[in-house]
DRENDO-1510 file (C-alpha; in Angstrom, 1 decimal, always signed):
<recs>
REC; n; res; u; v; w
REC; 1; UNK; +0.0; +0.0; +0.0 .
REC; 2; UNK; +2.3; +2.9; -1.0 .
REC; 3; UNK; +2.4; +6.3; -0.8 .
REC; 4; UNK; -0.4; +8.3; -2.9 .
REC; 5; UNK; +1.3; +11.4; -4.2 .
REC; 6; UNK; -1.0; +14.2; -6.4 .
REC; 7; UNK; +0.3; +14.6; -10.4 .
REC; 8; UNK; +0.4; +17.3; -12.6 .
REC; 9; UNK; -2.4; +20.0; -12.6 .
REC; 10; UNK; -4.7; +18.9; -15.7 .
REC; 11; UNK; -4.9; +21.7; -18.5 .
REC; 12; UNK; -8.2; +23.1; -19.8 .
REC; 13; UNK; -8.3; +21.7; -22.6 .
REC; 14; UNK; -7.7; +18.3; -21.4 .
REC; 15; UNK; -10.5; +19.4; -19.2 .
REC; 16; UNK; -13.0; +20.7; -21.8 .
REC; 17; UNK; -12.2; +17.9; -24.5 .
REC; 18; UNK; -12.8; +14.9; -21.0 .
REC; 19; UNK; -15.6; +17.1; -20.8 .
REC; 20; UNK; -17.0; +17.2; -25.3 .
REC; 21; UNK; -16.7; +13.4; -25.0 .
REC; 22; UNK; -19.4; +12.9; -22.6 .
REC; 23; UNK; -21.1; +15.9; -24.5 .
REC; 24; UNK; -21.2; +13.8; -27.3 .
REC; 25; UNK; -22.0; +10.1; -25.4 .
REC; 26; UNK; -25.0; +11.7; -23.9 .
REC; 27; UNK; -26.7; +13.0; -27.1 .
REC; 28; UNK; -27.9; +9.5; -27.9 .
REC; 29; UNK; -28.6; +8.2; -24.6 .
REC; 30; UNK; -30.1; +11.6; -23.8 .
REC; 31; UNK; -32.7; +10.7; -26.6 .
REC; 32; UNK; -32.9; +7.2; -25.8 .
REC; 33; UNK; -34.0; +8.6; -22.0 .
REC; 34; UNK; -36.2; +10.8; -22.9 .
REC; 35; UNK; -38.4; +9.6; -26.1 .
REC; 36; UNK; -37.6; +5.8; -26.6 .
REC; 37; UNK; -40.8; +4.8; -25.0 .
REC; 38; UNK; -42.6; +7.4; -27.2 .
REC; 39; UNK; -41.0; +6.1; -30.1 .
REC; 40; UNK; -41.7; +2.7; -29.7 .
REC; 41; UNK; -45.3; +2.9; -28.5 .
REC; 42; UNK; -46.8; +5.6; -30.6 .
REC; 43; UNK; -44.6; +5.8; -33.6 .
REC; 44; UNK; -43.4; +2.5; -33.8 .
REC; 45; UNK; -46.5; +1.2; -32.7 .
REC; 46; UNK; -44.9; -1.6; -30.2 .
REC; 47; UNK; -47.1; -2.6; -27.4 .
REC; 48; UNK; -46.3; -1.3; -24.2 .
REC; 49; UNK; -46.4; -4.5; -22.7 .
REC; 50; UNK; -43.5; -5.4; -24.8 .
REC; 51; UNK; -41.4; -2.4; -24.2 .
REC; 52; UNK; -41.6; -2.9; -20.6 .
REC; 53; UNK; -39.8; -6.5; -21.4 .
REC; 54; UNK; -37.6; -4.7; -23.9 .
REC; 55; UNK; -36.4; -2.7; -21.1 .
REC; 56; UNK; -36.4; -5.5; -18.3 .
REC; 57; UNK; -34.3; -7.8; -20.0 .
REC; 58; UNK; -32.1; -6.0; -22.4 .
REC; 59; UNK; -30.5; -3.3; -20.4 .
REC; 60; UNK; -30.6; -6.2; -17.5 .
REC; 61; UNK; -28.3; -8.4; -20.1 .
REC; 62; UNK; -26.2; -4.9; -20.5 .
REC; 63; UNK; -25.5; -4.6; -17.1 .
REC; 64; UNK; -24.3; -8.1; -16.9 .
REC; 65; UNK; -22.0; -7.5; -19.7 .
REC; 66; UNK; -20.4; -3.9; -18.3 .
REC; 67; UNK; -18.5; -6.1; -15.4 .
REC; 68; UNK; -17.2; -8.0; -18.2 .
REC; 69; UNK; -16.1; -4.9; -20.0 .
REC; 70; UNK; -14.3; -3.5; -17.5 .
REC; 71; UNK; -12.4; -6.8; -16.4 .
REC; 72; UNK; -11.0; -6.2; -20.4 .
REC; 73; UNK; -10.5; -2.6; -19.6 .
REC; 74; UNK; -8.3; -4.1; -16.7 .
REC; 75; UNK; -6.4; -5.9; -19.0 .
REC; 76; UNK; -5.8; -3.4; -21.6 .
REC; 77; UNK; -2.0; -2.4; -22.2 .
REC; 78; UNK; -1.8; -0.2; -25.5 .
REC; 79; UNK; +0.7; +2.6; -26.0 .
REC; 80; UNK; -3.1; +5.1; -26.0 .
REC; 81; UNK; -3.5; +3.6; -22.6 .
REC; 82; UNK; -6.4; +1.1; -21.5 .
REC; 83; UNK; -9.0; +3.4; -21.8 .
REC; 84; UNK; -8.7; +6.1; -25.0 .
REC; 85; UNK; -8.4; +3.2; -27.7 .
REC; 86; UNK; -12.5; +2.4; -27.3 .
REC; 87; UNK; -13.5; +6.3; -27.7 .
REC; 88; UNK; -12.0; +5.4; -31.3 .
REC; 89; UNK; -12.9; +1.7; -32.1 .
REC; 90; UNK; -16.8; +2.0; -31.0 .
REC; 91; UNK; -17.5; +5.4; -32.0 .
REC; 92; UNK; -19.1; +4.7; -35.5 .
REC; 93; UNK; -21.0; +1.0; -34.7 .
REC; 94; UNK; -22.7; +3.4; -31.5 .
REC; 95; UNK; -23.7; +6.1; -34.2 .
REC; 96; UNK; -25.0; +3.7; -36.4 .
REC; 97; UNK; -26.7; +1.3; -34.0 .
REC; 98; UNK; -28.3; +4.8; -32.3 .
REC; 99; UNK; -29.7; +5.5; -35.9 .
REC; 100; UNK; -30.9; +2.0; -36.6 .
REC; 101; UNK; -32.5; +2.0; -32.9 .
REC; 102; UNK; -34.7; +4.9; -34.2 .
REC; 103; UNK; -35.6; +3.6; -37.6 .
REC; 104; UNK; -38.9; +1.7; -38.6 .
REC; 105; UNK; -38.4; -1.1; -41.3 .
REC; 106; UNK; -41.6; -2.4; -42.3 .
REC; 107; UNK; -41.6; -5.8; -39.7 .
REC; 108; UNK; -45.3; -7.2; -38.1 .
REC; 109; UNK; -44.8; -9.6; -35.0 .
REC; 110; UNK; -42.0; -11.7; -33.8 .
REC; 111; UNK; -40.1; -9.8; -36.5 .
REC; 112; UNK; -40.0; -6.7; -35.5 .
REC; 113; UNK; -39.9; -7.9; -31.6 .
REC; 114; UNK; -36.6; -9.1; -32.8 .
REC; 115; UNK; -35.2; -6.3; -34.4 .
REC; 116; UNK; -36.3; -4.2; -31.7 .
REC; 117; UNK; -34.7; -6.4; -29.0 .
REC; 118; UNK; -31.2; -6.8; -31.2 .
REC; 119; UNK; -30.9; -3.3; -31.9 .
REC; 120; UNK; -31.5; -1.5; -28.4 .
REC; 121; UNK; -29.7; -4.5; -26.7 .
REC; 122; UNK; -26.6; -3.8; -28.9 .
REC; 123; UNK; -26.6; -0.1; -28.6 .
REC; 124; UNK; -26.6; -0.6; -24.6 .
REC; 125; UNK; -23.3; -2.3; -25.4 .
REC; 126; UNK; -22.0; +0.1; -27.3 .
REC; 127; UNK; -22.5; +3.0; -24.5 .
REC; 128; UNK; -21.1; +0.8; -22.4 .
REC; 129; UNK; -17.9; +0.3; -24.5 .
REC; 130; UNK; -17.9; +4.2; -24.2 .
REC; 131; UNK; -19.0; +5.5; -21.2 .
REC; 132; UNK; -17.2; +2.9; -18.7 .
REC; 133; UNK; -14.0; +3.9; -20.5 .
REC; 134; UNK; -14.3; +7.1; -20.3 .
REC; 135; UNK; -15.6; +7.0; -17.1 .
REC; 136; UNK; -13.5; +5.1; -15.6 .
REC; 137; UNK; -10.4; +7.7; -17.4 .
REC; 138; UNK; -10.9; +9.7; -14.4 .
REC; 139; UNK; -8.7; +8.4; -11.9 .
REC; 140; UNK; -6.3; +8.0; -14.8 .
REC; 141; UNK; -6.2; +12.3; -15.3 .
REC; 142; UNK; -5.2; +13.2; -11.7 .
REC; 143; UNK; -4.5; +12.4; -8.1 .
REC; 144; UNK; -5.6; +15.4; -7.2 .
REC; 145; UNK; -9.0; +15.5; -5.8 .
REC; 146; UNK; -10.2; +19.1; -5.9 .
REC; 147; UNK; -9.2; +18.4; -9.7 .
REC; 148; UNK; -10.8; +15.7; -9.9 .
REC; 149; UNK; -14.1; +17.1; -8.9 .
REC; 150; UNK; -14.0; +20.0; -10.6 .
REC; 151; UNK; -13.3; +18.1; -13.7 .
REC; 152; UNK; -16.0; +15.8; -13.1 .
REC; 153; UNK; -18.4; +18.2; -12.6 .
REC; 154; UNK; -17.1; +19.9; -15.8 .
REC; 155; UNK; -17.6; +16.8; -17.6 .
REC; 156; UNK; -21.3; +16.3; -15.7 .
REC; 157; UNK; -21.7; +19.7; -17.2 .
REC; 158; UNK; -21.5; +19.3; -20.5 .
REC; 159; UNK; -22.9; +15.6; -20.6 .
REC; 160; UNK; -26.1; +17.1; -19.0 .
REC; 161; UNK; -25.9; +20.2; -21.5 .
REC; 162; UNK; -26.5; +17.4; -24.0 .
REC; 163; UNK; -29.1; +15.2; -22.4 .
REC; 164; UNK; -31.2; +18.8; -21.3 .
REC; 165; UNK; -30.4; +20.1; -24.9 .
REC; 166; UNK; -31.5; +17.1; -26.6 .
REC; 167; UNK; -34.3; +16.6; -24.6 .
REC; 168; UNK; -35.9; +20.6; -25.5 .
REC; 169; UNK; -35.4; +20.7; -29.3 .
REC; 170; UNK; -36.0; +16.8; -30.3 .
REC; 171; UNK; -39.6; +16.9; -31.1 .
REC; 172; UNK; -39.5; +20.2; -32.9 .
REC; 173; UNK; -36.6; +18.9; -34.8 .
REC; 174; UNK; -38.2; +15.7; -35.5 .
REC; 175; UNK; -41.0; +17.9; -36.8 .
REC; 176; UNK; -39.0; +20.0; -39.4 .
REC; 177; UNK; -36.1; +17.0; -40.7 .
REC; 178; UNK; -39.3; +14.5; -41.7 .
REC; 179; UNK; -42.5; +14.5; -43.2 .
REC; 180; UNK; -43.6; +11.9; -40.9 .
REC; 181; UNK; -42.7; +11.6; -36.9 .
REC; 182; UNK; -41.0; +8.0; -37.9 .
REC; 183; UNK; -38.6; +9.3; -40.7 .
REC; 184; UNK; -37.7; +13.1; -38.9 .
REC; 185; UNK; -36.4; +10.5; -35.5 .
REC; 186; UNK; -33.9; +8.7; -38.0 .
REC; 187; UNK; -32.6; +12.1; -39.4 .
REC; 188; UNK; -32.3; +13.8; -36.2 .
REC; 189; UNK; -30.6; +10.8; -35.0 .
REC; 190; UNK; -28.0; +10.5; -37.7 .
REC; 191; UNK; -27.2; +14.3; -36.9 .
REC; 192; UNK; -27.1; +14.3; -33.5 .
REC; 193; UNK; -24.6; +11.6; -34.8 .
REC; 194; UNK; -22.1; +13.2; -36.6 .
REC; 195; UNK; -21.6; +15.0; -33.2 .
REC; 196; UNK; -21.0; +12.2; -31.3 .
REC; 197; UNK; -18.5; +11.0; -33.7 .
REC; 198; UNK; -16.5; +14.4; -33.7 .
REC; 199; UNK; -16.3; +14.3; -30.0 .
REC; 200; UNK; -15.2; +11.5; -29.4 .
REC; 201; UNK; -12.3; +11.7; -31.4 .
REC; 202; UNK; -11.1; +15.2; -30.1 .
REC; 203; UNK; -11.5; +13.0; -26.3 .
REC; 204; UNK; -9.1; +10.8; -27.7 .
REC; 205; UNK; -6.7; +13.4; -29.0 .
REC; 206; UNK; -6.6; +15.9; -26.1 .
REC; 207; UNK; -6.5; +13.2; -22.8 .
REC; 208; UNK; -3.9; +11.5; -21.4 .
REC; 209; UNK; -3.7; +8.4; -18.7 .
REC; 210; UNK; -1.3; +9.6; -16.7 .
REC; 211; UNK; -1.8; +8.3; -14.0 .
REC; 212; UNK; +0.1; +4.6; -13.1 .
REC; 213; UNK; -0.8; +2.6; -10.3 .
REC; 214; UNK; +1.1; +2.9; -7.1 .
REC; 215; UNK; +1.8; -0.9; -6.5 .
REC; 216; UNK; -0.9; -2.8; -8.6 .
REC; 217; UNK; +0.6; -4.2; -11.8 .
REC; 218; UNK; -0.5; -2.7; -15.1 .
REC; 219; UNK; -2.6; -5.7; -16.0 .
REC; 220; UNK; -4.7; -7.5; -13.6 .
REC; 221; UNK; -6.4; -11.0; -13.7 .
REC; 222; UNK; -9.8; -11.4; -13.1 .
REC; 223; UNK; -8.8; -12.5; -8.6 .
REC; 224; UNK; -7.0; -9.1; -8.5 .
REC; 225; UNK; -10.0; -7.3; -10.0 .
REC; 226; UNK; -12.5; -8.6; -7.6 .
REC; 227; UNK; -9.9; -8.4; -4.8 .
REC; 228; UNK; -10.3; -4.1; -5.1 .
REC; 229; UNK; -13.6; -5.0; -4.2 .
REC; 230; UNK; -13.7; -6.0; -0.7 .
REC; 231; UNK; -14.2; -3.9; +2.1 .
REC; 232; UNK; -14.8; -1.4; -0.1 .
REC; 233; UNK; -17.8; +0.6; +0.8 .
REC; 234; UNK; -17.7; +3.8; -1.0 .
REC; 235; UNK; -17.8; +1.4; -4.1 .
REC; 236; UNK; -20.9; -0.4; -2.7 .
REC; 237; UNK; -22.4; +2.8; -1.9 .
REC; 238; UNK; -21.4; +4.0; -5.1 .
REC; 239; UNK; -22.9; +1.3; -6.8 .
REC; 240; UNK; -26.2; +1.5; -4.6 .
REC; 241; UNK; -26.7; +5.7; -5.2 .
REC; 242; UNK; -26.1; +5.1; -9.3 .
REC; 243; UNK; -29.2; +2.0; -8.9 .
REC; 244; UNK; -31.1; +4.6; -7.0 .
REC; 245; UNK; -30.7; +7.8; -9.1 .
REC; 246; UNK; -31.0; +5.8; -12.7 .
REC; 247; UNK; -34.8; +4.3; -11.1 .
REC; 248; UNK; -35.9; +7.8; -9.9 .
REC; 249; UNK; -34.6; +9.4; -13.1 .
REC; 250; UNK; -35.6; +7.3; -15.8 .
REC; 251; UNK; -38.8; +6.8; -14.6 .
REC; 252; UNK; -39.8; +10.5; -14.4 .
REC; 253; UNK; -38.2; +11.8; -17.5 .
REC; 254; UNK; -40.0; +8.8; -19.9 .
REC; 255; UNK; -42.8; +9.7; -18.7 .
REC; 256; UNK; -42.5; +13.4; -19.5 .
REC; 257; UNK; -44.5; +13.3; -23.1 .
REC; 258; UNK; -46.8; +11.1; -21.5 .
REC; 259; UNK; -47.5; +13.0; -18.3 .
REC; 260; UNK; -47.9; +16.3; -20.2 .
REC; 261; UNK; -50.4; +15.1; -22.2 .
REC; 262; UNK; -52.8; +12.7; -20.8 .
REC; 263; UNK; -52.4; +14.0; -16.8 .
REC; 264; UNK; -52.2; +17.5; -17.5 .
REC; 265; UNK; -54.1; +17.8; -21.0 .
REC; 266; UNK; -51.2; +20.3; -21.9 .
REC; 267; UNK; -48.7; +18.3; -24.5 .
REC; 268; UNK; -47.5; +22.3; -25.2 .
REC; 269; UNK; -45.4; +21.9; -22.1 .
REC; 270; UNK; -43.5; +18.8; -23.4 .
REC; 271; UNK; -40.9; +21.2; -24.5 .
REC; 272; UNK; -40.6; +23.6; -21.2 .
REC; 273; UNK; -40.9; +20.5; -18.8 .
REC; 274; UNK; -37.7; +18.8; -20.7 .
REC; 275; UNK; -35.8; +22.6; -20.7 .
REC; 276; UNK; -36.3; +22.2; -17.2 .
REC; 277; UNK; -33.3; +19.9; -16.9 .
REC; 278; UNK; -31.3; +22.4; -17.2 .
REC; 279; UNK; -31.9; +22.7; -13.5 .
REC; 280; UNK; -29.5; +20.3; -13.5 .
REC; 281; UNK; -26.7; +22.1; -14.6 .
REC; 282; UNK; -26.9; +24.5; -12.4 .
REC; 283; UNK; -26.7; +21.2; -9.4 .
REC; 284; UNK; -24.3; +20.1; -11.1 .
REC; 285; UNK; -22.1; +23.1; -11.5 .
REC; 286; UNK; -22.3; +23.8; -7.8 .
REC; 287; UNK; -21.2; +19.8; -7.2 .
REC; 288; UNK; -17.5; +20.4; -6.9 .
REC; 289; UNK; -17.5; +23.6; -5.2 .
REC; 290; UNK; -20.1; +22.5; -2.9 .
REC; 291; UNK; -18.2; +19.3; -2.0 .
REC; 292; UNK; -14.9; +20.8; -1.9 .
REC; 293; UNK; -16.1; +22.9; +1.7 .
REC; 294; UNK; -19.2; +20.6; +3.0 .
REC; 295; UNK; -18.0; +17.1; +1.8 .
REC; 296; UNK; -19.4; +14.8; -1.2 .
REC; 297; UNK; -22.0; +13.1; +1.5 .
REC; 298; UNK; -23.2; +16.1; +2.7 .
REC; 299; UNK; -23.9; +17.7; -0.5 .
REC; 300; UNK; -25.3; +14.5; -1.9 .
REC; 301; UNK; -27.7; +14.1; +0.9 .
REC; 302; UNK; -28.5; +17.6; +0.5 .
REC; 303; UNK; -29.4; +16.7; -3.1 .
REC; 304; UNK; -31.6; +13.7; -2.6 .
REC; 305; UNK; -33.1; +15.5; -0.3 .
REC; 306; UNK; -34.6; +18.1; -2.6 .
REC; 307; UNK; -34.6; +15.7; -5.3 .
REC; 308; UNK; -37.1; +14.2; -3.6 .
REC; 309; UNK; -39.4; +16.8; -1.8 .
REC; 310; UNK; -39.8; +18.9; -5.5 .
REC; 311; UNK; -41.1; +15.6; -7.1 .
REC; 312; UNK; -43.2; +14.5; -4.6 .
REC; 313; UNK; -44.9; +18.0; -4.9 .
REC; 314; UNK; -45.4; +18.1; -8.5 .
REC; 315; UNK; -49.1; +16.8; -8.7 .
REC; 316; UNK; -49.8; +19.7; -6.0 .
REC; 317; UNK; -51.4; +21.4; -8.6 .
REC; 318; UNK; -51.8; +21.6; -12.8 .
REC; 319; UNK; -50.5; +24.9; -13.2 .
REC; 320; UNK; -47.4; +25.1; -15.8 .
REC; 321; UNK; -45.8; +27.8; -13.5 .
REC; 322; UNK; -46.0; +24.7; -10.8 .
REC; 323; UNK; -45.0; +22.2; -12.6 .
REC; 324; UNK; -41.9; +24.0; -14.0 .
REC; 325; UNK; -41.1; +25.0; -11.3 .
REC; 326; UNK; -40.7; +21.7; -9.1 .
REC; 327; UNK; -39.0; +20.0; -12.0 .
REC; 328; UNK; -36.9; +22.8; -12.0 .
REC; 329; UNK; -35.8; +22.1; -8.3 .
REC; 330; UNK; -36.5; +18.2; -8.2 .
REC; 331; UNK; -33.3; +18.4; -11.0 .
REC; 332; UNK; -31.7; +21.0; -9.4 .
REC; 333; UNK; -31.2; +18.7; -6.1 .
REC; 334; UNK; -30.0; +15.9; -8.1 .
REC; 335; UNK; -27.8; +17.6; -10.4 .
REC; 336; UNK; -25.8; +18.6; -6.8 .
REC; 337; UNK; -25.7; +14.3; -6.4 .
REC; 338; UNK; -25.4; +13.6; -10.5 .
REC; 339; UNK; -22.7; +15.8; -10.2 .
REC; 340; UNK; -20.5; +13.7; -7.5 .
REC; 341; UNK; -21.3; +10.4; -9.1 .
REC; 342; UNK; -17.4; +9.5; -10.8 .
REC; 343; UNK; -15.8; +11.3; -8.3 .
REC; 344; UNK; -17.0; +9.5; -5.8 .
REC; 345; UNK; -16.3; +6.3; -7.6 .
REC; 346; UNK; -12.6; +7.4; -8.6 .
REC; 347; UNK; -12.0; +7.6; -4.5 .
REC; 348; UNK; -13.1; +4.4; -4.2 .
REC; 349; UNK; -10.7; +3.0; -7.3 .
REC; 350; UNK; -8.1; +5.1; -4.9 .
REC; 351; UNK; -9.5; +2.8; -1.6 .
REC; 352; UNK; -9.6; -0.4; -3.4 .
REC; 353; UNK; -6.1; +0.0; -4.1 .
REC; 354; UNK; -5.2; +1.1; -0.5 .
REC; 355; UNK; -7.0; -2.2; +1.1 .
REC; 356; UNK; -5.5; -4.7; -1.8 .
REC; 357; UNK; -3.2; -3.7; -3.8 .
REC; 358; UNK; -4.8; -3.6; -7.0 .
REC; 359; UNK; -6.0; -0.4; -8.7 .
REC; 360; UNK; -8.7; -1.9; -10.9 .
REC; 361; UNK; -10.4; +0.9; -11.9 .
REC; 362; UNK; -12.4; -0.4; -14.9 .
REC; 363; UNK; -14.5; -3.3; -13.0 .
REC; 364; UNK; -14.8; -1.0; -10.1 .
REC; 365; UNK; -16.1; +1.1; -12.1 .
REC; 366; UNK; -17.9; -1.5; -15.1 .
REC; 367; UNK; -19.4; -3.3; -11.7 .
REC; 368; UNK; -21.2; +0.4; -10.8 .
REC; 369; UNK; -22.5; +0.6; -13.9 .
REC; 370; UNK; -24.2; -2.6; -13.6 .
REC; 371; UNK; -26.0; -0.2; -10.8 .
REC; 372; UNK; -26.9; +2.1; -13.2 .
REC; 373; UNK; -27.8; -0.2; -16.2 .
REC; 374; UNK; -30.1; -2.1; -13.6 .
REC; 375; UNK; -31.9; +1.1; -12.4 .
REC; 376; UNK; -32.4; +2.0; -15.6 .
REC; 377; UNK; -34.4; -1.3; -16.5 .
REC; 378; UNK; -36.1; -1.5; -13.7 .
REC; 379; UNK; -37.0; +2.2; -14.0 .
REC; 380; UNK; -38.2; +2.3; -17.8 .
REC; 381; UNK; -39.9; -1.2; -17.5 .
REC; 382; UNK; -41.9; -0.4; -14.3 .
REC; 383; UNK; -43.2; +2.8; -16.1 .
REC; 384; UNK; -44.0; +0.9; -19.7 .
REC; 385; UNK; -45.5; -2.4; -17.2 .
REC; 386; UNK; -47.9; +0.6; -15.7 .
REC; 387; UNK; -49.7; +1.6; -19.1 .
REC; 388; UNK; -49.5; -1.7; -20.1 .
REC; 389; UNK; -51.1; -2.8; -16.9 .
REC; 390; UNK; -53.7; +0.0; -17.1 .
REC; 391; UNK; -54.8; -0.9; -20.6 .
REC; 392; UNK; -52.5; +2.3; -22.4 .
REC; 393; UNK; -53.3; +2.3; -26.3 .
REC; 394; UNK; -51.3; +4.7; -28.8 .
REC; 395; UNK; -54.5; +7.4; -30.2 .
REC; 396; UNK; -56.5; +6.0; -27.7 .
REC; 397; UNK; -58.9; +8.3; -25.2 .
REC; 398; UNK; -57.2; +8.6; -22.1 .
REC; 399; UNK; -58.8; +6.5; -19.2 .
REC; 400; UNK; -58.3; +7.4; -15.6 .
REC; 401; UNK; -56.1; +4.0; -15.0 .
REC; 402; UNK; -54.0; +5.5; -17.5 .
REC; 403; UNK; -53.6; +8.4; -16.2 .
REC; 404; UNK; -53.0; +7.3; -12.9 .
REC; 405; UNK; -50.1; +5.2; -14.2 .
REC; 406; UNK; -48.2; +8.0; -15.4 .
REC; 407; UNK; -48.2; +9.9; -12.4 .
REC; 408; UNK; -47.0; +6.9; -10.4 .
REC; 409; UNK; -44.2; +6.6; -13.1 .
REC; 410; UNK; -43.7; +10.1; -13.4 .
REC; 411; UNK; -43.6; +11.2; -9.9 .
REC; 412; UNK; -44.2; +8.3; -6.7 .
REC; 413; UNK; -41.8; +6.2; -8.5 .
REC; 414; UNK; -38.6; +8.5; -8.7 .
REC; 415; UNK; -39.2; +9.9; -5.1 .
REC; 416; UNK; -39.4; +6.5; -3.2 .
REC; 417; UNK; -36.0; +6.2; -5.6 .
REC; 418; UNK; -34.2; +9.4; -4.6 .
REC; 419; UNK; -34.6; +8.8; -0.7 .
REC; 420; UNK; -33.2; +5.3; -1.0 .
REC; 421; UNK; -30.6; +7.1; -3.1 .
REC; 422; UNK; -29.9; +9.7; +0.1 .
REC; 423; UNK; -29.6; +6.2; +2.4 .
REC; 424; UNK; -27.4; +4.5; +0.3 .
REC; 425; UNK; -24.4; +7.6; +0.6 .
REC; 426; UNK; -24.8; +7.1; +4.5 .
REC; 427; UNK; -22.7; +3.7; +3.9 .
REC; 428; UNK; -19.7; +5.5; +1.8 .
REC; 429; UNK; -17.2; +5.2; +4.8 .
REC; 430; UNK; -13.4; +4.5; +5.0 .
REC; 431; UNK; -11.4; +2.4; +7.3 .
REC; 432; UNK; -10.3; +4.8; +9.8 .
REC; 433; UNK; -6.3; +4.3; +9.3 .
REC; 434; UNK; -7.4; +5.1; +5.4 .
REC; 435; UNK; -9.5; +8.3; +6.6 .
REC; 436; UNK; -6.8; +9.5; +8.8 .
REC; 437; UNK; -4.1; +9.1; +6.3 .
REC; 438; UNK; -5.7; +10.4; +3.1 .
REC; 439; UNK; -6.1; +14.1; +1.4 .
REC; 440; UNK; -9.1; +13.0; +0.1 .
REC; 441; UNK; -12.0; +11.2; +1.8 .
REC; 442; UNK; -15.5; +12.0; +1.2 .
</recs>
């Protein structure tokens, strides 16, 4: 267990372009969020009954493969590092499995169950391939941890920019790129793209790993890998909070188009309730300042906190002035946690090492994604199982089962979430020798 020293004081640009790649990640998996369910059940014309499957069981098999990943992540040696070399290898299958994942070939029955089931199953792959690389990059950057949460939170930032940006002009761009709902998704897609593409490659270009392990060897078996992972609690807690935060979230921001329409009778506010994720960025901007003078568990329990009072106040009344306003402040709170998320982790890739030796930074991190890809099934399939369960037909009259559905997806669902999320940081704690000696505990 040697020494941990701090290293070199990252550059800006290193900073911004960490910072474009998950800019550019997030465009597709912002859409995917935000208007796959849509797209499959009312342009697509899937039943929600199977979508909810869809969800269960394919980003269930993606979480089970993201451990895998990151044991090869592990065991990646190249002379770009173990991390950079996927931002360039997987960049153009993601692009072009995002665009076949919004595309409508003429299929009827099992046939287009299958399409639907290889396509989204294999573009939760491909994120993976990115993100966890990129993700786990972070401990790779800098030692230093007021860096390394002011860099997270820069690259929280702009990943959110992408996911609140996407989520505000997609329909009306959908409208003007196609004559048709069905063929103005594929073209917004394919341009939304092009962007991904473009920064992904100037990640690659402008990063460096930097960072070598104190005493772990550069390549670790699959023993040494799991060995990083006991004892270690902020990497269980880690793991628990991402589960938490992907249930809550998903589950409200599906539900958006949905809840707008047939709760409130007011699908004009689809738009303005999807801006108001930028609320986020503001949570998120004030992460790493906030947690450089309270602490990351303070600040994240401050987070859930409000994450959770906002949303449960939502169906207080139908106004739009209301309801933008406690989405405003329900992301707001969890932009402040959202923000935290990979810097908590990279301090438990740091504690791992401390307690065994190894510094395997890719399963610790590939293993919390399987947190995150879990949430997120359980989160979109509990809201699709709803309307399916109340009877939910695409051009259908809303029914009051229906109705009541979406507002237990859009709102009773993510709160219930976001307090178990504010429980789960109370067990990110440190062996006290570790706590005592380190610059950089929670």
């Amino acid at each position: 267990m040697g020494a941990v020293a701090l290293n070199s004081t990252l550059t800006l640009r290193e900073r911004l372009s960490y910072g474009f790649g998950n800019f550019g990640i997030n465009l597709l998996f912002g859409v995917t969020g935000a208007y796959l369910m849509y797209f499959y059940t009312d342009v697509y014309h899937v039943n929600a009954a199977t979508v909810a499957g869809l969800f269960l069981l394919a980003r269930g098999a993606d979480a089970v493969f993201d451990p895998l990943f990151g044991l090869l992540i592990d065991r990646t040696d190249t002379r770009w590092g173990k991390h950079r070399p996927y931002l360039v290898l997987l960049a153009l299958p993601f692009v072009l499995c995002g665009v076949a994942v919004f595309s409508t070939p003429a299929l009827h029955g099992e046939s287009k169950t299958a399409y639907i089931a290889v396509t989204y199953t294999l573009l939760g792959m491909l994120y993976s391939g990115l993100s966890l690389p990129l993700n786990s990059m972070l401990p790779t950057l800098t030692r230093d941890p007021r860096a390394r949460n002011t860099t997270n939170a820069l690259r929280e930032l702009m990943g959110t920019g992408a996911v609140v940006g996407v989520g505000y002009i997609m329909l009306p761009l959908v409208h003007a790129l196609g004559a048709s709902e069905a063929q103005g998704f594929q073209r917004a897609v394919a341009l939304m793209g092009l962007v991904t593409l473009v920064a992904l490659l100037v990640a690659f270009a402008n990063t460096r790993e930097r960072v070598a392990p104190v005493v772990s060897p550069q390549v670790l078996n699959t023993r040494q890998s799991l060995l990083a992972t006991r004892g270690n609690w902020p990497w269980i807690a880690t793991m628990l909070v991402n589960f938490c935060f992907w249930i809550g979230f998903i589950a409200h921001v599906q539900s958006v188009v949905y809840y707008a329409r047939d709760v409130l009778a007011q699908p004009g506010l689809v738009g303005p309730l999807m801006a108001t994720m930028a609320a986020l960025l503001v949570g998120t901007a004030a992460s790493g300042w906030t947690a450089n003078r309270i602490g990351k568990i303070g600040t994240g329990l401050i987070g859930a906190g409000v994450g959770a009072l906002a949303t449960a106040a939502i169906p207080l009344s139908k106004l739009a002035v209301w309801q933008l306003a406690t989405n405003a402040m329900g992301y707001a709170g969890l932009g402040l946690i959202g923000g935290l998320m990979f810097a908590l982790m990279a301090d438990a890739v740091d504690y791992g090492e401390w307690r065994s030796g190894f510094r395997a930074q890719g399963f610790l991190f590939a293993a919390s994604s399987f947190g995150v890809k879990l949430g997120m099934s359980i989160g979109g399939a509990a809201g699709a199982w709803m309307l399916a369960r109340a009877g939910y037909v695409a051009g259908q009259p809303v029914t009051a089962a229906v109705a009541m559905a979406v507002g237990v997806g859009h709102v009773w669902i993510p709160v219930l979430s976001y307090v178990a999320m504010g429980a789960s940081l109370l067990l990110f704690r440190f062996h006290p020798d570790y706590a005592r000696g380190a610059a950089h505990h929670a």
